[in-house]
N, C-alpha and C positions, 0 to 999 in steps of 0.2 A: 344228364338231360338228353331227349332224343332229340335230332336236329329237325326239322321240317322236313327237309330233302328226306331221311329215311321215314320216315312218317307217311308222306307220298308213295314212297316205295312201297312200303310195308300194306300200305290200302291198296296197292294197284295188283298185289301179291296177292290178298284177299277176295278182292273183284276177279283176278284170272282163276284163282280156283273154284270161285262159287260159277262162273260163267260154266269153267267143266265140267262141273258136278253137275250142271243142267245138261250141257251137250258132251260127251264126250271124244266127240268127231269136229270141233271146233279150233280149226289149227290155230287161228289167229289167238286166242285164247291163253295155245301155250306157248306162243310165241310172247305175245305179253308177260305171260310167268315166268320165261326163259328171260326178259331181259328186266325186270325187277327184280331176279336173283341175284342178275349180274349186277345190277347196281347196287346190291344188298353185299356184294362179296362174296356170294353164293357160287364159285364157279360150277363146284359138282354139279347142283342142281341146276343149276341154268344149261348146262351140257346136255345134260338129259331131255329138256324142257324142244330146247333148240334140234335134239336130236330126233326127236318123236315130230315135229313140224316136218321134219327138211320127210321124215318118212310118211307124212298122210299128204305132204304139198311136195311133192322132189322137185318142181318146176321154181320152188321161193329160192331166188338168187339172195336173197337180203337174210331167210334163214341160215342158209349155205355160208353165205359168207360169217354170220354171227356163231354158227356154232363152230367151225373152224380155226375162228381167232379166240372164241372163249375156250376152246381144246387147246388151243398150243399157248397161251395165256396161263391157264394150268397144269398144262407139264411143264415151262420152263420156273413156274413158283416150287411145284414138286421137285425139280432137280435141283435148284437152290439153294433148299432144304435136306436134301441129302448131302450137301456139301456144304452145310452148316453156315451157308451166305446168308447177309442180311444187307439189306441195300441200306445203308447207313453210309452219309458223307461225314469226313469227317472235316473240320472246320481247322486249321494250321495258323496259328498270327507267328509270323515269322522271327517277332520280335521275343517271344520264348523260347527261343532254340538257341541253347547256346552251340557256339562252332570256336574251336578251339586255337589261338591266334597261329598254330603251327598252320593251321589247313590252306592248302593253298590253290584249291579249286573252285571252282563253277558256285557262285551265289548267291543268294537269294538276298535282293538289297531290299524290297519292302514288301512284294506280297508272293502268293503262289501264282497270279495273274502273271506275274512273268517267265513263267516254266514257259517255253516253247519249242520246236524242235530244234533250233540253233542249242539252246541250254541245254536240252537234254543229249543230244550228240556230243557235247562238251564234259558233259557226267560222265558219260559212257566212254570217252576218252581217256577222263582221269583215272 
């Protein structure tokens, strides 16, 4: 099911191209397209979008800054994925770890909330 929010998006996507298909010297237009893309997940295109604005308006501080942060937004997703990262936490309950009654270091007595740099200098001791 599509949620509303992309539903909105997705009309506001439709409305900024039929606006350009009339004018096609209407920055605000593609600045609109450029950030329904971005909210769509679109960053290619919303770069592009953002890019063609900042070049028919160079004076829009507000384009400027949006296709900057949607460019480096996009190559740190792009380099991520060349290093096969995936931003996934992963969830630890301390109480499945077994630790062996020989061990005689640094412990974790109920959650990960108590990692802090005192504990972790303590690790890195042992």
């Amino acid at each position: 099911m599509v949620s509303l929010k992309t539903e909105n998006y997705a009309l506001a996507l439709f409305d900024s191209n039929d606006a350009i298909k009339c004018d096609e010297t209407f920055a605000k237009a593609y600045y609109r397209q450029g950030s329904a893309h971005l909210a769509l997940n679109q960053h290619e295109l919303a770069i592009q979008s953002f890019k063609k604005v900042c070049k028919m308006d160079p004076k829009n501080k507000d384009a400027r800054e949006k296709y900057e942060q949607t460019l480096k937004a996009y190559k740190e997703r792009e380099f991520q994925k060349c290093l096969g990262y995936e931003d996934q936490r992963v969830n630890v309950n301390v109480e499945d770890i077994t630790v062996e009654a020989s061990y005689d270091g640094p412990r974790l007595e109920k959650s990960t909330n108590e990692i802090d740099s005192d504990w972790v200098v303590k690790l890195m001791a042992y």
